[in-house]
Backbone bond lengths (Angstrom), bond angles and torsions (degrees), N, CA, C in turn:
res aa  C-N    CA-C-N  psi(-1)  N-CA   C-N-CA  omega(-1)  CA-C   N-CA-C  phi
1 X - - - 1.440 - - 1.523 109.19 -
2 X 1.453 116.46 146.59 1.312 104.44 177.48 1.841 103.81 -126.16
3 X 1.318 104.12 139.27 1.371 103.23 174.71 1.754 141.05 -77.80
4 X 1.031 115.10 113.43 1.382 107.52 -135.95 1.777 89.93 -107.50
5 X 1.454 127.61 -13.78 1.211 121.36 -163.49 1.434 113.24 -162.61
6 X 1.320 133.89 109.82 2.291 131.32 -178.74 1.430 57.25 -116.04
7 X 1.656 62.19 144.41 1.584 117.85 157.11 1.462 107.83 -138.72
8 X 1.477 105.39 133.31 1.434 124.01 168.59 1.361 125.64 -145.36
9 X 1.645 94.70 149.36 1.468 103.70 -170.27 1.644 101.28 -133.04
10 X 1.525 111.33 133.89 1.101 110.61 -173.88 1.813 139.71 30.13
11 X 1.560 84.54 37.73 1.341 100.24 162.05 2.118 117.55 -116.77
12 X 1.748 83.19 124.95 1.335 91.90 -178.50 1.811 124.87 60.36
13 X 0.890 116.44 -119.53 1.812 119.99 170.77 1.324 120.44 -70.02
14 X 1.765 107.51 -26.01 1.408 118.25 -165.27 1.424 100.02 -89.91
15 X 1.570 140.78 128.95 1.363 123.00 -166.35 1.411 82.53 -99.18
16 X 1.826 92.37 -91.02 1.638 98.81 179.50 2.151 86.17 -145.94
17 X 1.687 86.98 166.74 1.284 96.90 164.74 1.527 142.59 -28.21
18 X 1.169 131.78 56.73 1.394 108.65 -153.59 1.531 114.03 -67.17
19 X 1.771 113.88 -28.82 1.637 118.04 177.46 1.352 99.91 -33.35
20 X 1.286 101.49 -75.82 1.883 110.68 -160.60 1.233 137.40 -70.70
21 X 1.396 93.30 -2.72 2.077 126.03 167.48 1.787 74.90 -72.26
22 X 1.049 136.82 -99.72 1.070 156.91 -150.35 1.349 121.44 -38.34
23 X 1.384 104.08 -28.40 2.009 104.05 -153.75 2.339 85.60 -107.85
24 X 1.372 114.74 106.80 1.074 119.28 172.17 1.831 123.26 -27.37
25 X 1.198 107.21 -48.84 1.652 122.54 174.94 1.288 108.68 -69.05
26 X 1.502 135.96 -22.14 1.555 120.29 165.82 1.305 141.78 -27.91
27 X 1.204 153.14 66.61 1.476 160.08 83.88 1.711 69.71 80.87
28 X 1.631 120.55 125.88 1.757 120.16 -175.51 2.012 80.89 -135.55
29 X 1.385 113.60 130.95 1.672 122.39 173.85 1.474 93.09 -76.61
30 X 0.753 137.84 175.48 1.526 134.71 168.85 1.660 100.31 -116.62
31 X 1.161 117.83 8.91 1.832 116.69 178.12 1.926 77.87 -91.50
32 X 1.217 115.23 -27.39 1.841 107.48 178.89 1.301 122.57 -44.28
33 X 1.047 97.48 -51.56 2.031 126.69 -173.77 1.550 88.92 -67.93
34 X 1.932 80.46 129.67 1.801 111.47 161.76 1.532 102.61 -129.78
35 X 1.170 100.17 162.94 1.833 111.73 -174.47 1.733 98.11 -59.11
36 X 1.465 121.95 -24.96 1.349 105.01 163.15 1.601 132.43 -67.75
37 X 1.083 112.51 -46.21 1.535 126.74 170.47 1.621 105.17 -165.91
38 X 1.372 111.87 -139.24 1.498 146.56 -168.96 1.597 90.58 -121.26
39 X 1.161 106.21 129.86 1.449 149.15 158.69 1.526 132.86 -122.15
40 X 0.511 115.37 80.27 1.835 113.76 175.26 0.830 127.99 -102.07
41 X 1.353 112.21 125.41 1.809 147.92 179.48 1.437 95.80 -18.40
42 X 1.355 126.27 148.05 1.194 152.13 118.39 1.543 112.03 -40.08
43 X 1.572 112.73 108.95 1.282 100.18 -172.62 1.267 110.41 -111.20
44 X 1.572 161.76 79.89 1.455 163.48 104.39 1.706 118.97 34.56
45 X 0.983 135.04 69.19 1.377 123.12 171.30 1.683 110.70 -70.01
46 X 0.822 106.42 147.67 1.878 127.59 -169.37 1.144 115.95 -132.83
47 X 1.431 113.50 87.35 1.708 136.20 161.83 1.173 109.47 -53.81
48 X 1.416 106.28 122.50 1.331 126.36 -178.22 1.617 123.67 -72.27
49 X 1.628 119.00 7.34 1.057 144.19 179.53 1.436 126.58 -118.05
50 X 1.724 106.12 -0.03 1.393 128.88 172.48 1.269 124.01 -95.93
51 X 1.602 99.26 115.84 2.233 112.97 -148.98 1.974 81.75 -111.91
52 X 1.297 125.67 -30.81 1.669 120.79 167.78 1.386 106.11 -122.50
53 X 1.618 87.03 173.66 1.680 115.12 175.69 1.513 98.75 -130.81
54 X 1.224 109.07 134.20 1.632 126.26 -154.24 1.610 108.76 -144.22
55 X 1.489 115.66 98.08 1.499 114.55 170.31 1.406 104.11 -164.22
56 X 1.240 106.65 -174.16 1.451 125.70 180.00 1.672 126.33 -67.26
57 X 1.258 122.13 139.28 1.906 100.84 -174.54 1.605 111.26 -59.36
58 X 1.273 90.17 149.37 1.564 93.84 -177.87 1.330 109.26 91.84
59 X 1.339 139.75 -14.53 1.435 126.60 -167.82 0.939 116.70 -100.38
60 X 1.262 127.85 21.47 1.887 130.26 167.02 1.341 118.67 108.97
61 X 1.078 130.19 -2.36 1.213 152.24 174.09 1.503 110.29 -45.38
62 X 0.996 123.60 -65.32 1.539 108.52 154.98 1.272 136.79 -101.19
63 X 1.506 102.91 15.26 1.781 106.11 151.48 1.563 96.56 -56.31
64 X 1.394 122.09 -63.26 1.424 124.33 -138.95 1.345 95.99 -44.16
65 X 1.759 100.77 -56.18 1.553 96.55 -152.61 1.844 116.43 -77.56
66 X 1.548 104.67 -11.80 1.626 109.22 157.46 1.492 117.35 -42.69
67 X 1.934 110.72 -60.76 0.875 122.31 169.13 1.863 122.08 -20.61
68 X 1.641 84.97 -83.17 1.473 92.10 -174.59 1.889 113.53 -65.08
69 X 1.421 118.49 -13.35 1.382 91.25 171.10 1.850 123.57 -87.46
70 X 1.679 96.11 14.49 1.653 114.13 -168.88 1.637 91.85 -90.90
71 X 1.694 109.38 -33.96 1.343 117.86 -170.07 1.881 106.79 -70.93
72 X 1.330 91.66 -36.96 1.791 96.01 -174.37 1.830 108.65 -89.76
73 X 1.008 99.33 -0.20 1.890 106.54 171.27 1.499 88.42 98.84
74 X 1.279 157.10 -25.18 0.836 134.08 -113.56 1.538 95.46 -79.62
75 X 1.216 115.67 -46.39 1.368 144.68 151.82 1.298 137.56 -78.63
76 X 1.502 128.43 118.22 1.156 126.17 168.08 1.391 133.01 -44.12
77 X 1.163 116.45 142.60 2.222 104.74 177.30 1.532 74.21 -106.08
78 X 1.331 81.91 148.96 1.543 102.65 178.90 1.976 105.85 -156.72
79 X 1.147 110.61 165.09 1.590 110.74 -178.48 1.266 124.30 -58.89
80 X 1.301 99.29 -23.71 1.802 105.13 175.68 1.640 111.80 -59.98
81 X 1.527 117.12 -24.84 1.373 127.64 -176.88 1.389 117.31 -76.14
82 X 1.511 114.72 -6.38 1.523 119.13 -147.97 1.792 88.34 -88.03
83 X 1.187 120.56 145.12 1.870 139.61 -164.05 1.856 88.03 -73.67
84 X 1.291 80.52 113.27 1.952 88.73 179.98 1.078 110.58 -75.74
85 X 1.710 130.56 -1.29 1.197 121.30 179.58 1.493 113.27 -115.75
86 X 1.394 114.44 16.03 1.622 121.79 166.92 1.291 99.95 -81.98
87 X 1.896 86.21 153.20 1.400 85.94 173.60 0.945 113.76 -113.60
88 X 1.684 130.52 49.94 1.577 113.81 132.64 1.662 89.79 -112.50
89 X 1.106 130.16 62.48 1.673 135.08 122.28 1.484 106.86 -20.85
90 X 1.460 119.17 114.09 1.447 118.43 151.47 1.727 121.58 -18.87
91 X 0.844 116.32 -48.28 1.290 130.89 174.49 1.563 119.78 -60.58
92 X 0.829 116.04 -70.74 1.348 127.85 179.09 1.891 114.15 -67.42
93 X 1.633 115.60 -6.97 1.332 102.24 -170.28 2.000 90.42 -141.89
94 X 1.134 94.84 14.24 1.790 98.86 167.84 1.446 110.06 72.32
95 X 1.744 127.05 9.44 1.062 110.82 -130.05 1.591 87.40 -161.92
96 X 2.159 110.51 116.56 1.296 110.38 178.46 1.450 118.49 -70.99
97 X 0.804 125.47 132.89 1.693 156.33 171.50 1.574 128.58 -103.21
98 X 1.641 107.60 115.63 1.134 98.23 -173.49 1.995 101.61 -114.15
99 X 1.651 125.90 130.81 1.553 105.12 172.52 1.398 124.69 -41.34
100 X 1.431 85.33 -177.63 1.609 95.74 -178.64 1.735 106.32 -116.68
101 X 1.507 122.55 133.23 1.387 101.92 173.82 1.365 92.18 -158.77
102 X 1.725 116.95 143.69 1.260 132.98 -168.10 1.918 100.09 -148.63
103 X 1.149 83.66 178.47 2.019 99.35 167.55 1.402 90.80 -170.29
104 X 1.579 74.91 163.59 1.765 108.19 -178.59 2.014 95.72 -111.39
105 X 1.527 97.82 129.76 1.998 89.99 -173.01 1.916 85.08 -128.82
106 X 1.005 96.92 146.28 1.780 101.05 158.74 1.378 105.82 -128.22
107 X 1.543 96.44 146.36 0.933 142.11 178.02 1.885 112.20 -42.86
108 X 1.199 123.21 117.99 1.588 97.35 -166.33 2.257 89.35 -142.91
109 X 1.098 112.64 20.67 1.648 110.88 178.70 1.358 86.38 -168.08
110 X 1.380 119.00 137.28 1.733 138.00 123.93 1.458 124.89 13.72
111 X 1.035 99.14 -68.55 1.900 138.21 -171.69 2.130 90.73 -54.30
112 X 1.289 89.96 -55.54 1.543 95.16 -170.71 1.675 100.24 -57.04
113 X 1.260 121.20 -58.88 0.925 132.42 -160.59 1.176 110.79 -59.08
114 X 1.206 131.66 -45.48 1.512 137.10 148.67 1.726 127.14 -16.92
115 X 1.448 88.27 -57.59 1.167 97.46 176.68 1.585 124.80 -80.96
116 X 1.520 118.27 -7.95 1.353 121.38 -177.55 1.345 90.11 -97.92
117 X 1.483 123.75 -22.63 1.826 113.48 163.52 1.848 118.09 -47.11
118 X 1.263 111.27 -45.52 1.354 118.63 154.42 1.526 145.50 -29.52
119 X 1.492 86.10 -22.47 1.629 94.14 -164.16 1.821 100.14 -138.13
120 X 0.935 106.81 29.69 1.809 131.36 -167.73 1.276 110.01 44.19
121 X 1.391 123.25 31.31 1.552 127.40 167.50 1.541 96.64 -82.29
122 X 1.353 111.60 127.77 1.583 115.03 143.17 1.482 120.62 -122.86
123 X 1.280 104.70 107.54 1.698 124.60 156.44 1.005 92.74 -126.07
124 X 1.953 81.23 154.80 1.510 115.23 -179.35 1.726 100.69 -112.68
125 X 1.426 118.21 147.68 1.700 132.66 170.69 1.876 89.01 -30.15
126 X 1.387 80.35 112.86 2.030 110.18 172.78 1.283 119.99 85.55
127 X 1.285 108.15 12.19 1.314 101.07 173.73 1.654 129.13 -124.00
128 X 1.052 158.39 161.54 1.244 140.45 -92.99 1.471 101.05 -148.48
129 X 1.988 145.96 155.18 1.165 118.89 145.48 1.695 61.46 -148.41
130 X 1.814 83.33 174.45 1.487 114.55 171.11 1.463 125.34 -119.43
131 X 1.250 115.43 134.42 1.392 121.98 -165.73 1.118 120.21 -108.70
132 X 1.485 133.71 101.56 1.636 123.22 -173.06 1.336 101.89 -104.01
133 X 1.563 110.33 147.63 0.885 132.60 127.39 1.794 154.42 -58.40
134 X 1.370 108.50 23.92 1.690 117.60 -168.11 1.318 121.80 -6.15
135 X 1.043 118.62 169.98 1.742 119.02 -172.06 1.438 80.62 -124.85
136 X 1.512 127.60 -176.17 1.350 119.16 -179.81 2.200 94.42 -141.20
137 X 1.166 113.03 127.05 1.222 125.15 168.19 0.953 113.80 100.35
């Protein structure tokens, strides 16, 4: 499978979207929506021709790839991950919080597909599902 798209929400540096909070015409998932408002994912597209990650300190660079190893299990999400500068911060709203982190993977061999038969996924070679990870509260 290859990963073609993380999404994150209030994990680490990544809070949430603020563009698309913002821009009236935004397309809103309703898995977005919390009893506080609309939040939307941080959305990451992932070129399948990208061998580094290249920026400035501090700019997310290894959020991302925290992210995605929270997305592949490799790593637990846990509260310690939750964006200390949101404001529903544990802190500030009385209330534990875990991020949000998912990807979009397609399907790229047979073999895979087999195995997402297993787990009541059906795709077929090239085609796409998304996998979240929820935060809880």
């Amino acid at each position: 499978m290859r990963l073609t798209r993380v999404y994150v929400r209030f994990f680490k540096s990544f809070n949430f979207d603020y563009e698309r909070r913002a821009n009236e015409k935004a397309q809103r998932a309703a898995w977005e929506t919390l009893p506080e408002g609309w939040y939307p994912h941080v959305r990451l597209d992932v070129d399948p021709q990208i061998t580094a990650i290249v920026g400035a300190n501090e700019s997310g660079k290894s959020h991302l790839l925290d992210a995605i190893e929270c997305v592949m299990g490799v790593r637990e999400v846990s509260r310690s991950h939750f964006c200390r500068y949101s404001q529903l911060f544990s802190v500030e709203t009385d209330e534990v919080r875990i991020p949000d982190v998912g990807a979009v993977f397609t399907v790229t061999r047979s073999a895979e597909s087999e195995v997402l038969t297993t787990l009541d996924v059906s795709r077929a070679v090239g085609q796409t599902f998304l996998f979240m990870r929820p935060g809880q509260g």
